[in-house]
MILUM-345868 format. One record per residue (C-alpha): residue in three letters; x, y, z. Coordinates in Angstrom, 1 decimal, padded with zeros to 4 digits, always signed. Example, Ala and Ser with C-alpha at 12.3 -4.5 7.8 and 13.67 -1.06 7.14 Angstrom:
REM MILUM-345868
PT  rest      px      py      pz
PT   ALA  +012.3  -004.5  +007.8
PT   SER  +013.7  -001.1  +007.1
This chain:
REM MILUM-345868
PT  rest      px      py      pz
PT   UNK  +000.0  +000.0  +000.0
PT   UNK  +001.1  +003.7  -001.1
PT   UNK  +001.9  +005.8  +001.9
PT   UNK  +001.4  +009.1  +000.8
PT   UNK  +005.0  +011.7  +002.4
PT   UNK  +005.0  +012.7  +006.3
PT   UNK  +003.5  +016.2  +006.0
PT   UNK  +004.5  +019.0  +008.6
PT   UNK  +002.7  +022.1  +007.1
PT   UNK  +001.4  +025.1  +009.4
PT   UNK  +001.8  +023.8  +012.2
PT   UNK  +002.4  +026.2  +015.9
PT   UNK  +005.5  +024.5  +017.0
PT   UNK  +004.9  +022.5  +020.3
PT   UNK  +001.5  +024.0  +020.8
PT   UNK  +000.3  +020.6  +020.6
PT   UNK  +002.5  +018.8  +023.0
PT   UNK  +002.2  +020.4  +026.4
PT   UNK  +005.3  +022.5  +026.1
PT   UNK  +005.7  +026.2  +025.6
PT   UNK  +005.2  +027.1  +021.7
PT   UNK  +008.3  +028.9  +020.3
PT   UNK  +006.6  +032.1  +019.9
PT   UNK  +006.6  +032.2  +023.3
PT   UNK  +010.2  +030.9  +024.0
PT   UNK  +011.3  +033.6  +020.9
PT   UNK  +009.6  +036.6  +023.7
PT   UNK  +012.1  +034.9  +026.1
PT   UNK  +015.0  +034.8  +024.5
PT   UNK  +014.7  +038.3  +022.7
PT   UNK  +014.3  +039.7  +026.3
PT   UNK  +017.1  +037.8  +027.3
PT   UNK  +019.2  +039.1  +024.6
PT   UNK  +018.2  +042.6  +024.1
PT   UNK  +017.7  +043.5  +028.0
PT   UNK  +021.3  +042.9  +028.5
PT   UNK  +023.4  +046.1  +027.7
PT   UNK  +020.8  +047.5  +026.1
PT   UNK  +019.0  +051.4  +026.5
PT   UNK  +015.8  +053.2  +026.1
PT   UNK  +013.0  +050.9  +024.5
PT   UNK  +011.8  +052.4  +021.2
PT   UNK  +009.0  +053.6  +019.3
PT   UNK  +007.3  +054.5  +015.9
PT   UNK  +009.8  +053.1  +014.0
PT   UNK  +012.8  +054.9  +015.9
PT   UNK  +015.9  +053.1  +016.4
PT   UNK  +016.8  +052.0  +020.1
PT   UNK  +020.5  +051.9  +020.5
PT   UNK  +022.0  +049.6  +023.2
PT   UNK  +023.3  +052.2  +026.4
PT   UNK  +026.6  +049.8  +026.3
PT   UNK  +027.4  +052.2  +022.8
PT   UNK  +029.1  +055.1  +023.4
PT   UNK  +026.8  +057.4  +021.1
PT   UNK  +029.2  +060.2  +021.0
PT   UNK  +031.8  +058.4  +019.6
PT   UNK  +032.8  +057.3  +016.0
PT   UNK  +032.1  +054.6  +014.4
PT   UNK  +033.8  +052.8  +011.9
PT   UNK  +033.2  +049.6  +009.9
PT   UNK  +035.0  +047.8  +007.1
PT   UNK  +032.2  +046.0  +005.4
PT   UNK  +032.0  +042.7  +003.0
PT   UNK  +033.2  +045.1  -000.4
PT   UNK  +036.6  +045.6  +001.4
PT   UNK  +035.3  +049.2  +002.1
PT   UNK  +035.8  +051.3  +005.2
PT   UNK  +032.5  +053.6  +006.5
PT   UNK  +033.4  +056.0  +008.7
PT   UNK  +030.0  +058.1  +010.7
PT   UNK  +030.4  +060.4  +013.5
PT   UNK  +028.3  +058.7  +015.7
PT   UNK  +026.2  +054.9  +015.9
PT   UNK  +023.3  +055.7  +013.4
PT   UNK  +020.3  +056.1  +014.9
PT   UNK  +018.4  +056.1  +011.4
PT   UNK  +019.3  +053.0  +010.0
PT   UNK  +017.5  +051.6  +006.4
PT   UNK  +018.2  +047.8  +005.7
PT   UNK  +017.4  +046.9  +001.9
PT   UNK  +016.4  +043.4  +002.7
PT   UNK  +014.8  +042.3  +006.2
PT   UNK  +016.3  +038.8  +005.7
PT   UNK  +018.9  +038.2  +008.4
PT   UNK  +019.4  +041.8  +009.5
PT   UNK  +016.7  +042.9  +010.8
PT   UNK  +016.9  +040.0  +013.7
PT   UNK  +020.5  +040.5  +014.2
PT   UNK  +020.2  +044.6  +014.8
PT   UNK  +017.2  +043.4  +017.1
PT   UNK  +019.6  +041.3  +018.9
PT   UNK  +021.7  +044.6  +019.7
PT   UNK  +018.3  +046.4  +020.8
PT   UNK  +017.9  +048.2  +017.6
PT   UNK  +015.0  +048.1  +015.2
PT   UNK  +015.4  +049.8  +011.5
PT   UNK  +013.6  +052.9  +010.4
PT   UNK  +012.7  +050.9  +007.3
PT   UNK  +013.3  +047.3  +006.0
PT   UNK  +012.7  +046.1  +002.0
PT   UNK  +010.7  +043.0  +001.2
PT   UNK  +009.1  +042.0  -001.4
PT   UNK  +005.0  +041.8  -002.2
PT   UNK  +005.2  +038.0  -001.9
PT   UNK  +007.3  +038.4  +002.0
PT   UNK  +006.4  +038.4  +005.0
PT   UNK  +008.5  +038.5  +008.5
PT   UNK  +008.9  +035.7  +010.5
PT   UNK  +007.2  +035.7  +014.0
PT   UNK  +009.8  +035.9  +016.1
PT   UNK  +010.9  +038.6  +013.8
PT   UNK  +007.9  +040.7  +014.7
PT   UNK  +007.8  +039.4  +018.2
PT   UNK  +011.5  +041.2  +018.3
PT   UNK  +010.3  +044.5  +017.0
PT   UNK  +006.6  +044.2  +019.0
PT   UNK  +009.3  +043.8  +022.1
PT   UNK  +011.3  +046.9  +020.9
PT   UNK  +008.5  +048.9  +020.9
PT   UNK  +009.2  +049.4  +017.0
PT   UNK  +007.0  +049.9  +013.9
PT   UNK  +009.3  +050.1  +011.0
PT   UNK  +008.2  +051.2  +007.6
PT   UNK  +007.9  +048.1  +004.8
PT   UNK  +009.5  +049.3  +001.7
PT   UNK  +008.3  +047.5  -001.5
PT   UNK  +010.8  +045.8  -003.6
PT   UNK  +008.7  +045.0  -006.2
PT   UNK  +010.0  +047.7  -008.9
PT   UNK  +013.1  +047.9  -006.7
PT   UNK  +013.6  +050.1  -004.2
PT   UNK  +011.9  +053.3  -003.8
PT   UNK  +014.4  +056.4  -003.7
PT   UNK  +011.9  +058.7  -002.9
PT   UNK  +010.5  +056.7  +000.2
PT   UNK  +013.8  +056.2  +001.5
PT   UNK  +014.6  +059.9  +001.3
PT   UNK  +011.9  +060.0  +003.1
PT   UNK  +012.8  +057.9  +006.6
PT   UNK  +016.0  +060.4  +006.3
PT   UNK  +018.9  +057.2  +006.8
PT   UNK  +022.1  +058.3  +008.5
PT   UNK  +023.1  +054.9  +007.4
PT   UNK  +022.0  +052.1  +004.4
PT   UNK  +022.3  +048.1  +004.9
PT   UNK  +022.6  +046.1  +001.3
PT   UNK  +023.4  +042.7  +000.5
PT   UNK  +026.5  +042.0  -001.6
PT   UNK  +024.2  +040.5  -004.3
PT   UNK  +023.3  +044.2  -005.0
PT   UNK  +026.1  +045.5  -006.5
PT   UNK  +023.9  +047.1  -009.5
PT   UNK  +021.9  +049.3  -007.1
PT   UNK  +025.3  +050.3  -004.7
PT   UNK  +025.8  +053.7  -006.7
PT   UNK  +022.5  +055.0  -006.2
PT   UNK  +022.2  +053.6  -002.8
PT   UNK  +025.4  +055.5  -002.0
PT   UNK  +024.1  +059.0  -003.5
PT   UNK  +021.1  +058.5  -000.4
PT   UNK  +023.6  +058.0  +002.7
PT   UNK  +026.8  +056.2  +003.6
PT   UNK  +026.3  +052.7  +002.4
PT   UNK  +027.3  +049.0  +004.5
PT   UNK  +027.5  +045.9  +002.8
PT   UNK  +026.8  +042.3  +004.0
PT   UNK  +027.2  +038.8  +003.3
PT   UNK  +024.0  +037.7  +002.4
PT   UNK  +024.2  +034.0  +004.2
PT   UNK  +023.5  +032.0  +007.4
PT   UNK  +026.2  +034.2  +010.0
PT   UNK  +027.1  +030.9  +011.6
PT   UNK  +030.7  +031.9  +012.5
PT   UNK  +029.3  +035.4  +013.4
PT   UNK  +030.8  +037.8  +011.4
PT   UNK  +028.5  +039.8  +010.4
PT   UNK  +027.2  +040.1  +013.9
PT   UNK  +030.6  +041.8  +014.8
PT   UNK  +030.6  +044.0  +011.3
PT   UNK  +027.0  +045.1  +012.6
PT   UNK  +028.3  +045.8  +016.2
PT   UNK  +031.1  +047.5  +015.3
PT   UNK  +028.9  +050.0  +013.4
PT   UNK  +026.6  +050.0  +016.3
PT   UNK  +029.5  +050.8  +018.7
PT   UNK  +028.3  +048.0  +020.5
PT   UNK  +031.8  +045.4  +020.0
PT   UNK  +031.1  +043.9  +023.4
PT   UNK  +028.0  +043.1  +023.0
PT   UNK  +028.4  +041.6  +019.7
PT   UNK  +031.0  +039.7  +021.4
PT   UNK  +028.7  +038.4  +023.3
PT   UNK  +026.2  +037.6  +020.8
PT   UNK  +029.0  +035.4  +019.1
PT   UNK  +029.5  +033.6  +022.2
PT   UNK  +025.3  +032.1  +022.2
PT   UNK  +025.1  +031.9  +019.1
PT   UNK  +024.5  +028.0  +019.6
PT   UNK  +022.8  +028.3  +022.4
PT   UNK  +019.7  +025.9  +022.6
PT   UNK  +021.7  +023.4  +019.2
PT   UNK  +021.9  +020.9  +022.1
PT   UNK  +018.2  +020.1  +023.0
PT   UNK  +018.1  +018.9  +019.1
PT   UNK  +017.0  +015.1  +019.6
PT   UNK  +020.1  +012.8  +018.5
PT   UNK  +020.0  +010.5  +015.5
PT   UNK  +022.4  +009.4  +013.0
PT   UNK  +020.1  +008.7  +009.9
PT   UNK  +020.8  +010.5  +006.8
PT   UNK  +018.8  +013.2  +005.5
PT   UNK  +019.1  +014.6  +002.0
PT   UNK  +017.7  +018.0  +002.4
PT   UNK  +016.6  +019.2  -001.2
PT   UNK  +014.0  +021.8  -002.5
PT   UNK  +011.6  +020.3  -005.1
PT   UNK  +010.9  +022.7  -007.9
PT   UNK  +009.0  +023.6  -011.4
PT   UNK  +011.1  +025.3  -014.2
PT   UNK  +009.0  +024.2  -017.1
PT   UNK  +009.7  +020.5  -015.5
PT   UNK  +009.8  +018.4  -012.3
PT   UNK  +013.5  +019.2  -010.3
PT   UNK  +014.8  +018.9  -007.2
PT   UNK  +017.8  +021.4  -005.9
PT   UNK  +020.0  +019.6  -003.6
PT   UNK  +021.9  +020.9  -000.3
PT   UNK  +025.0  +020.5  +000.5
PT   UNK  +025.8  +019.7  +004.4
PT   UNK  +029.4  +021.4  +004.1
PT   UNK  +028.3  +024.3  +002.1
PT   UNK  +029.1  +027.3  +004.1
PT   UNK  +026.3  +029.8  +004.9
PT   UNK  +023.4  +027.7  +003.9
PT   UNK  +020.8  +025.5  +005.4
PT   UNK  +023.0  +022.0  +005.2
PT   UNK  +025.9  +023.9  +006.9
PT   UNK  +023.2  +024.8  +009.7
PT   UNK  +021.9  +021.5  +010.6
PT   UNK  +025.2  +019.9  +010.4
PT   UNK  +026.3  +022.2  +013.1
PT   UNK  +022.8  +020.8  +015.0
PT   UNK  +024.3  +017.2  +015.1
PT   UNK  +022.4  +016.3  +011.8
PT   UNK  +023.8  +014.2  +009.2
PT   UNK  +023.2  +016.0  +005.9
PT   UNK  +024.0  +014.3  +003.0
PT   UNK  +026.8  +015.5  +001.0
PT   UNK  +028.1  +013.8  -001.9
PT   UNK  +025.5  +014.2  -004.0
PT   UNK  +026.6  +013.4  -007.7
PT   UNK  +026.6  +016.8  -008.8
PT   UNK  +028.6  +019.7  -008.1
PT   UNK  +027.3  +022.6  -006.3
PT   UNK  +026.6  +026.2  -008.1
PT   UNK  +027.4  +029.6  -007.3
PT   UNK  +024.9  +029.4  -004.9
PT   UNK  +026.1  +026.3  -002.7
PT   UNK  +023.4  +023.8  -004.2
PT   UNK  +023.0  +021.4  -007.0
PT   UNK  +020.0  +020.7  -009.5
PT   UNK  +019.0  +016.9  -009.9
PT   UNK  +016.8  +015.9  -013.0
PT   UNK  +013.7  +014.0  -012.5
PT   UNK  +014.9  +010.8  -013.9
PT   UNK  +017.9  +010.7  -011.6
PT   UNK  +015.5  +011.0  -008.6
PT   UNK  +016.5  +007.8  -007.8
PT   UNK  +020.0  +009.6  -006.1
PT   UNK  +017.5  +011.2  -003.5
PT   UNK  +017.4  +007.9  -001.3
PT   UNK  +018.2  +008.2  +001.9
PT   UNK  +016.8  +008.0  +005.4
PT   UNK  +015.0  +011.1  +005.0
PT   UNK  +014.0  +013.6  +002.6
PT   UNK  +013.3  +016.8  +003.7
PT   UNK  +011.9  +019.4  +001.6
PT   UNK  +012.1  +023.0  +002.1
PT   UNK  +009.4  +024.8  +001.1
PT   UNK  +007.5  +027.1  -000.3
PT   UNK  +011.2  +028.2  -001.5
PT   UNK  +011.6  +029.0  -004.5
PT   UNK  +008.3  +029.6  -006.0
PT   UNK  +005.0  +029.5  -005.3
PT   UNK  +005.2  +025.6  -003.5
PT   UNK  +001.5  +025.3  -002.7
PT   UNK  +000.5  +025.7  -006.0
PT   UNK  +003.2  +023.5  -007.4
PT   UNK  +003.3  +020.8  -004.4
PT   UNK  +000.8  +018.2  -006.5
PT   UNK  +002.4  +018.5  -009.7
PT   UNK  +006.1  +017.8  -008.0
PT   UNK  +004.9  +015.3  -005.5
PT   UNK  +002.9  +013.0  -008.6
PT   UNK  +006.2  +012.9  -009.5
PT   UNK  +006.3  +008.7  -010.6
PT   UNK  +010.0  +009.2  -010.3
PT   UNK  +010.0  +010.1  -006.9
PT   UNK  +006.8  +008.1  -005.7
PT   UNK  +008.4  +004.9  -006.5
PT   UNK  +011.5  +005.5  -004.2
PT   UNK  +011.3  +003.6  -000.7
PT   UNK  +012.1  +006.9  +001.5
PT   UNK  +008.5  +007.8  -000.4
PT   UNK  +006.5  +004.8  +000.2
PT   UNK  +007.4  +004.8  +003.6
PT   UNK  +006.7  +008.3  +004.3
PT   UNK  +009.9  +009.5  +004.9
PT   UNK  +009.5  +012.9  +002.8
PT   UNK  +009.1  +015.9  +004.9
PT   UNK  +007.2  +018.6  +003.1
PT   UNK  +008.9  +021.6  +005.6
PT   UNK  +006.7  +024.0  +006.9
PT   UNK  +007.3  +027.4  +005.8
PT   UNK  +008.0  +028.7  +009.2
PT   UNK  +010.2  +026.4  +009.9
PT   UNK  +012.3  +026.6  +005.8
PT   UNK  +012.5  +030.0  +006.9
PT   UNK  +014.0  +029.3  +010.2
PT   UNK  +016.2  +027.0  +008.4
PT   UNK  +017.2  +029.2  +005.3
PT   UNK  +017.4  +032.8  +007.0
PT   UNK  +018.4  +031.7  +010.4
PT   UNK  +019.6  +034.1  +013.3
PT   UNK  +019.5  +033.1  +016.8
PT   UNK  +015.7  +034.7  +017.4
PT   UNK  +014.8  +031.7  +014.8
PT   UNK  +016.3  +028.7  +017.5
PT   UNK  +013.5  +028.0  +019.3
PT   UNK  +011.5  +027.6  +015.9
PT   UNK  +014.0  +025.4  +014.6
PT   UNK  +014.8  +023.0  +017.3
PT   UNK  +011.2  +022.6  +018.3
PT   UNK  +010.2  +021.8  +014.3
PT   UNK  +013.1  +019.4  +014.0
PT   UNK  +012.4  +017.7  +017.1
PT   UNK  +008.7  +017.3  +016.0
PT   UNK  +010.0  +016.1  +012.4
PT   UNK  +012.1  +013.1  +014.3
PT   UNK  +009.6  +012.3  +016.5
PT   UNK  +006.6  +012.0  +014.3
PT   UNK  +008.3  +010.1  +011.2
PT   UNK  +006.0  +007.3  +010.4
PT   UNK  +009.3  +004.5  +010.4
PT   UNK  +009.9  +005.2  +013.7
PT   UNK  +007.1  +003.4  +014.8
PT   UNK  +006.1  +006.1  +017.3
């Protein structure tokens, strides 16, 4: 008999099992975090700068591009181009942007808001839909700009609006960007600090040994699946590696620019392992694709299928995988765990 893939879509993490739900540990740890060092709470979109900084003082930050920013003081008026990443990390120092970009289709994660809803801070969405709007971000009056490196196009006319910081644009897991952001926050200690957690809560991750091939399935005019590598730094395999997983590596394909590899439907068969995670709805719209990727005949004749051993990710929990910062732990470890202990082979 067919046994259709072990689903986990939607779900409130832990709501279910007598424990606290993440949203409610992510309160915790962002009060944890922020209320140590930290200064005046903010509001209406203001920035809140940690009282550790010394806000008279300069700062100056030598960013991903090799190039040194110099301001006269911690910005207080800080536009990031892309909430992804950034937006928790500066929340992590006690600072909230004046105004973050994201695209129509975006949305923040709940612990992301939970961090801002804590800070007191309502910062303005900027639509990235015809790229971003000069006029609006005139308009928030940025003593500082925040751009990932994969903008290089729009760097010029970012640097005509103010002084302009580039990032990596990738899971911080060694935490260097949290020091690039604390050294232009004045805030070194702390970021020091930061650095030191930043694996805090990896542990309660349940133990297993079982190999997972974690892969995004995916329609580009046919059935395809994008495969992770678990040693490819800064992105989701490199992640749950450092949780004690065993992501699958040698995949018969090399990775791209991007750190993952595209399989072909009729090589599907490579996908066998333990488990099959699939993170979704990344890229693309998943839910409307799921039924045409999943009647794959390809892939619903492999064994991890018929067992039930293909996760369909929830997207909370993707994008606790795929734009991690610390604020996203309690997420993640809470979804794993209930992805390990709810897999129909396990007998449980």
């Amino acid at each position: 008999m067919m046994v259709t893939p072990h689903t986990v879509v939607g779900r409130r993490w832990g709501a279910s099992r007598g424990r606290a739900a993440p949203g409610a540990l992510v309160v915790a740890v962002v009060l944890a975090l922020v209320s140590v060092g930290c200064g005046a709470s903010s509001a209406g979109g203001q920035t809140t700068t940690g009282g550790s900084a010394n806000t008279d003082a300069p700062v100056s930050v030598t960013d991903v591009r090799g190039e040194t920013v110099e301001l006269p003081r911690p910005p207080e008026r800080i536009v990031i181009t892309s909430y992804r990443y950034v937006l928790d990390e500066l929340a992590l120092f006690g600072v909230a942007p004046v105004g973050y970009g994201a695209y129509a289709t975006e949305a923040l994660a709940g612990w992301s808001e939970e961090a801002l809803a804590e800070l007191g801070a309502t910062p303005q969405r900027l639509d990235l839909t015809d790229g971003l709007n000069r006029e609006a971000v005139v308009a928030l009056e940025p003593d500082v700009i925040i751009a990932s490196e994969y903008e290089a196009d729009a760097f010029a006319n970012y640097e005509q609006l103010a002084p302009l910081v580039v990032v990596d644009d990738s899971l911080d897991l060694d935490g260097d960007r949290i020091r690039m952001l604390g050294e232009l926050l004045g805030q070194q200690e702390r970021a020091e600090q930061l650095v030191a957690s930043m694996d805090d809560g990896f542990d309660d991750v349940l133990a297993t040994e079982e190999e997972i091939a974690l892969v995004f399935l995916f329609l580009d005019g046919k059935v395809q699946a994008a495969v992770e590598f678990g040693d490819a730094k800064g992105r989701e395999g490199e992640l749950l590696t450092r949780l004690g997983l065993n992501v699958r590596s040698n995949w018969p394909v090399e990775p791209n620019e991007y750190g993952y590899g595209v399989i072909a439907e009729e090589n599907f068969d490579v996908l066998e392992a333990d488990m099959v995670w699939n993170l979704a709805p990344y890229p693309g719209d998943f839910e409307r694709d799921k039924d045409t990727l999943l009647s794959s005949p390809v892939l619903r004749r492999l064994d991890v299928y018929r067992r039930g051993d293909v996760t369909l990710v929830s997207a909370d929990l993707s994008q606790s995988m795929s734009f991690w910062t610390p604020l996203a732990t309690p997420t993640l470890v809470a979804g794993v765990n209930d992805i390990l202990r709810d897999r129909p082979s396990t007998g449980e």
